[in-house]
Structures are given as structure tokens and as C-alpha cells.
C-alpha positions, 0 to 999 in steps of 0.5 A, spaced: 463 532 540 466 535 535 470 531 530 477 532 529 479 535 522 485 531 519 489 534 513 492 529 509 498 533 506 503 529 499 508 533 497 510 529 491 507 535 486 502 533 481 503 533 474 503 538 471 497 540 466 493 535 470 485 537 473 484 535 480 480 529 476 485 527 473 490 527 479 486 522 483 484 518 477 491 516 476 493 516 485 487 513 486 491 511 494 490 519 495 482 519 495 482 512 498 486 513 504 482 519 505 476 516 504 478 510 509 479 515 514 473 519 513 470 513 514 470 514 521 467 519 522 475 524 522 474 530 518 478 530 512 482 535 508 486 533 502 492 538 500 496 536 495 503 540 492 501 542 485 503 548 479 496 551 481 491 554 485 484 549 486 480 547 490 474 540 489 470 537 493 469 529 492 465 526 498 465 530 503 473 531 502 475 538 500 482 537 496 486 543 496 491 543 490 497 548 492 502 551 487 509 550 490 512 554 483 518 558 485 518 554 492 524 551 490 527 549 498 523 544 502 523 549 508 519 555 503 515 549 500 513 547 508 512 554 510 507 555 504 503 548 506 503 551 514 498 557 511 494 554 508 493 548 514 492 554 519 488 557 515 483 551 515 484 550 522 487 543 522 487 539 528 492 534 525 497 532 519 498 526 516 503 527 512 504 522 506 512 519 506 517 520 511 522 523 505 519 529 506 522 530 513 524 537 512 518 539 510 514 537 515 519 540 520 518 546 516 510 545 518 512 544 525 516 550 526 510 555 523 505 550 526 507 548 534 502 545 536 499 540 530 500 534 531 504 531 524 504 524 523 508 521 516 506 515 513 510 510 510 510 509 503 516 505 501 521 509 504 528 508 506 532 512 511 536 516 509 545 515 508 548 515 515 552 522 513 546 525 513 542 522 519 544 527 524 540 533 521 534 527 520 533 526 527 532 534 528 527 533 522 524 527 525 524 529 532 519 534 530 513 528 529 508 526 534 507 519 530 510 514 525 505 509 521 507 503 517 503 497 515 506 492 520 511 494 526 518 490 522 518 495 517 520 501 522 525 497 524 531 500 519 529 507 521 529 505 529 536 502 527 538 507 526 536 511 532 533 516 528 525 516 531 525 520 537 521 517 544 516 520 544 515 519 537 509 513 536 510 508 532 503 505 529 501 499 525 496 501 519 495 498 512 497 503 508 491 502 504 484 499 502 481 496 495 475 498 492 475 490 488 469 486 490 468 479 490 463 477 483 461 471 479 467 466 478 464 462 472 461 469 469 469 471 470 473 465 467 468 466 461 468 474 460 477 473 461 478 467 458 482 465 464 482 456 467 485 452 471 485 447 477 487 451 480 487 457 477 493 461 480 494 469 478 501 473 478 500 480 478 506 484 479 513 487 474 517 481 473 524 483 476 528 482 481 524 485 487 518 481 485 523 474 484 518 471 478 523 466 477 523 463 483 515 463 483 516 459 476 520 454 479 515 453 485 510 452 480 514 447 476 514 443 482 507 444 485 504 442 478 508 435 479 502 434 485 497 439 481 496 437 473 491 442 472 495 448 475 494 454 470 499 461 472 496 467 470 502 473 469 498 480 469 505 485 469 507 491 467 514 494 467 518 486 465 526 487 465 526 480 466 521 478 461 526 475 457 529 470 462 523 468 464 520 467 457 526 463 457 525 459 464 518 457 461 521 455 455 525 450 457 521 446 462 516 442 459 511 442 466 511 449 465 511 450 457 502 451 456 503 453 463 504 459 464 501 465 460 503 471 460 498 477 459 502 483 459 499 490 462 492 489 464 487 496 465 487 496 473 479 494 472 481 488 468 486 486 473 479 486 478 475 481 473 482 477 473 482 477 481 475 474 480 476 469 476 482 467 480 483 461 485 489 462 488 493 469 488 501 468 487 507 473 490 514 472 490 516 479 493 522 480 497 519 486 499 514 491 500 510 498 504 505 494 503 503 490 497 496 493 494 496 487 488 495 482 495 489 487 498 486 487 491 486 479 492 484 479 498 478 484 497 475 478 490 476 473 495 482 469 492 487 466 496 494 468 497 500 463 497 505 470 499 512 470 501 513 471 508 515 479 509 513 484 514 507 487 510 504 479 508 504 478 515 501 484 517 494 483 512 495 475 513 496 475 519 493 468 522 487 468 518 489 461 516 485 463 508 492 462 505 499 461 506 506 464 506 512 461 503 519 463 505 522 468 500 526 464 494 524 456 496 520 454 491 520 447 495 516 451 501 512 455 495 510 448 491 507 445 498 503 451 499 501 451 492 498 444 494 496 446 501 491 452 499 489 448 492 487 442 496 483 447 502 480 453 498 477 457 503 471 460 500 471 467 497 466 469 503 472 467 508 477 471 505 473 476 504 470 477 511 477 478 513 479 482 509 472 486 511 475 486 519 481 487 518 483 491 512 476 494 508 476 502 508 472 502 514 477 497 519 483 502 515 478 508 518 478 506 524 485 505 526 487 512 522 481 516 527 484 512 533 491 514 532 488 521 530 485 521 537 490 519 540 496 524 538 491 530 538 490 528 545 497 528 547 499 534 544 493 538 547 495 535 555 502 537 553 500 544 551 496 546 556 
């Protein structure tokens, strides 16, 4: 049987000046979710909106850089990527954002009978003066994915997803992190504690870093030889939370704040690390999580849709309620006194959010709005 040839569509053009090499270098997702699918078996294309025409080929994925220059609507920019997917004879789209609705709808009028499917990519709908028109946008889609089946929620509120529209849970990516050596790690990054207990992620309000300090304040009553490790990188809240350390003395030689870490370096801290630690109110997903989960650290993360959704009932570490430092500090303490193996966490993360699971669940959503499609047309 012949495997389906998905094409996996951005719209965001690259920035200009950029080689392909250098685009997928810097977006890395854009080759990962590529490769995820590909995985399984799905043929996959790659068309990227870009300032000029060229075509690469990296692990078997043809990655096709269109120029939009002078397209200056999203229907004539939906028009142009709906040539260029009739030319390659795409089965299905998998388009990247749900905020590009006009633009696949543009697709779907060129294009009929090509199953689109939009992925989530921290998206919000749309203000509600402008909902009439999106519905028609949307309406035009075969399926909907998000990482975890709550965070459709707001669109479906808002009566915008039509019913035949499919709604998938999928993670909205993988990691390529690895478990190491711990102790070759802690010697090569200079990181200690016990536990040691790693944040990564921009310190504002959308993370709460502060109430991941009161926590840890509170935990270190219980574990004198906590040591909280801060990657970051945008830092609006840096002064504050100098200041918070500053001022509680369970927290003064505590916390160390590394600033902006290289993406590989992040990989060894991860290595080195017993606990990983969040505080998000929300996320799409929470690519810092899945990269922890891939080197075998535990998570201590707030309990939001997409946490529970890469979680799940595992039981390789704990979710704490958003803004409660006392629930954080008892899993703090909970998950230092079990310490999950860095093998249990990482089979999870190998069943349940590796390329190859990711794959699997993309070749099945793939299969299944193809087929609808193909009995409605025929």
C-alpha cells in the first residue's frame, strides 16, 4: 500500500537572508515534527513560506522554501502554497497554527478534496467581533490537534470548530535530549545538590518563578541540601526575583542563576539534574518538560493541561497546583524522597512522547482524515 504523502505547511516566513540550513537550525521543531512523522512510515514534505525559491533535502523530507514576496493577503499567499501542494500531490496538510485560518481556507477552496489539518501552536481564538468570518475559515478543516484535549477548549466555547471538524490529542513535539552520566555531567557543569533541582524557562509572570521560590523556600526546611539551578532567558522579573532571594536566608546560596544557557548546554544541565522544576500557568505544550523527561529527570510541574497531558499517570514525578507553594514544597520533598530512575522516566517518555510515539499518533490522524475524506468524496 502506498504511504500517504503528508505536506507540513508554516506559514510564518523565515527570516530573510537565512539558508534553509540555518532556518531549520534555528526552528529546530520544523524538522522534528517532520521527522516524528516521518517516522511511521508517512511520507513527508516540508513548505515553508520564505523570500525565495529552494528546495533541500535532509532525511529523506524534502523541504520546499516558497517566496510569498509581493503576496501581501493571506488568500493570494493561500493560493500560491495551494500550487505548490497540487504540484507535489499531496494527500494531506498539516498546517502549523490555527492562526492561519485564512490561509488554509484559501487552500481548501483551490484544493477540495486535501484533508487540512492545523496544529496548535499556543494559539488563542480569535476577538469575538471577528468569530463569524473564522468559523467559515475553520469550517474548511478536516481535524484540529492539540497537545491535550483541555486546551481546545476556548475555541470550542466559542462555537468556532465545526462538527465535523476532528479534534486530536497530540504532543506538539519530541526532544532529541538523551539520558548521559550524571556524575560525568555535575563535574563537566559544576552543578550539586541534594537534590539538585533544575529551572529553565524566561523568568515572568507567565512562568511564576516567584512562587517557585516560595516553594523551594519551604521544601528546603525538609531538604537542607536542595540546590536550585536557574537556566533563562528572557528575565523581566529578574530584579524581583534577585530581590526574593535576597531577603530569605533558606534561599541566599540556594538558588543560582545561570542566565542564557546554549540549547546543548541546557541538555548537560538536564543530565546533571535530579529534579526538573515549573511553575507555568500555561503552555501549548512545554518543550523544557519534554527535553527533561528525554535525560530522565523527574518533573515537579504545575498541574495545567499539557503537563498532564505528557505526565499523565505515570507516577515518575508530581504536579502541583499553580501558585501554592505549600503543594509545591510537598512535592518537592515527595519526588526527592522516591527518585524515579532515569531509566523509568525516560521509558516513558520513549512510550508516550519519543519521535516514534509522536509518529505514530500524527500516521494515525493522518490515515483517518484521508479516509474520511476520500468516502465523502467518492
Amino acid at each position: 500500500m502506498r504511504a500517504l504523502h503528508v505536506a507540513q505547511l508554516n506559514f510564518l516566513p523565515a527570516p530573510a537572508g537565512l539558508a534553509p540550513a540555518e532556518v531549520l537550525e534555528r526552528w529546530h521543531s520544523l524538522a522534528d515534527i517532520a521527522e516524528a512523522a516521518a517516522s511511521a512510515g508517512t511520507r513527508v514534505s516540508v513548505i515553508q513560506a520564505a523570500t525565495r525559491e529552494e528546495r533541500v533535502t535532509r532525511g529523506g523530507i524534502d523541504y520546499h522554501f516558497v517566496d510569498i514576496r509581493g503576496l501581501d493577503t493571506a488568500a493570494g499567499r493561500g493560493r500560491r502554497f495551494a500550487g505548490v501542494l497540487a504540484e507535489i500531490r499531496a494527500d494531506v496538510l498539516h498546517g502549523h497554527s490555527l492562526g492561519f485560518a485564512e490561509a488554509a481556507f484559501a487552500i481548501a477552496q483551490r484544493l477540495p478534496s486535501l484533508p487540512i489539518i492545523l496544529q496548535d501552536h499556543a494559539d488563542r481564538p480569535p476577538r469575538r467581533w471577528r468569530r463569524a468570518q473564522w468559523r467559515r475559515w475553520y469550517a474548511a478543516l478536516a481535524g484540529v490537534a492539540f497537545t491535550a484535549p483541555e486546551l481546545a477548549r476556548p475555541f470550542a466555547r466559542a462555537g468556532l470548530f465545526a462538527p465535523h471538524t476532528r479534534r486530536f490529542a497530540i504532543p506538539e513535539s519530541s526532544s532529541r535530549f538523551s539520558v548521559g552520566n550524571r556524575a560525568d555531567a555535575r563535574a563537566r557543569t559544576g552543578l550539586h545538590g541534594d537534590p539538585c533541582v533544575l529551572w529553565v524557562g524566561h523568568l515572568n509572570r507567565g512562568k511564576d518563578p516567584l512562587s517557585v521560590l516560595d516553594g523551594v523556600s519551604l521544601a528546603a526546611r525538609r531538604l537542607p541540601g536542595l540546590q536550585l539551578w536557574c537556566a533563562f532567558g528572557s528575565a523581566p522579573l529578574l530584579g524581583e526575583v534577585r530581590a526574593r532571594i535576597a531577603r530569605d536566608r533558606q534561599l541566599a546560596g540556594r538558588v543560582h542563576l545561570l542566565g542564557t544557557v546554549a540549547h546543548a548546554q541546557v541538555e548537560l544541565l538536564m543530565r546533571a539534574a535530579d529534579l526538573f522544576v515549573s511553575g507555568s500557568l500555561a503552555e501549548s505544550c512545554g518543550y523544557a518538560v519534554l527535553e527533561a523527561l528525554a535525560c530522565g529527570v523527574a518533573p515537579v510541574v504545575t498541574d495545567i493541561p499539557s503537563f498532564r497531558a505528557l505526565i499523565g499517570g505515570s507516577g515518575i514525578g508530581r504536579l502541583w497546583a499553580c501558585g501554592d507553594a505549600a503543594q509545591l514544597a510537598d512535592a518537592l520533598a515527595a519526588v526527592a524522597a522516591s527518585r524515579p530512575p532515569a531509566a523509568r522516566v525516560r521509558a516513558h517518555f520513549d512510550a508516550a512522547l519519543s519521535f516514534a510515539a509522536v509518529g505514530r499518533q500524527w500516521a494515525d490522524a493522518y490515515a483517518q482524515v484521508h479516509d474520511e475524506r476520500r468516502r465523502g468524496v467518492s
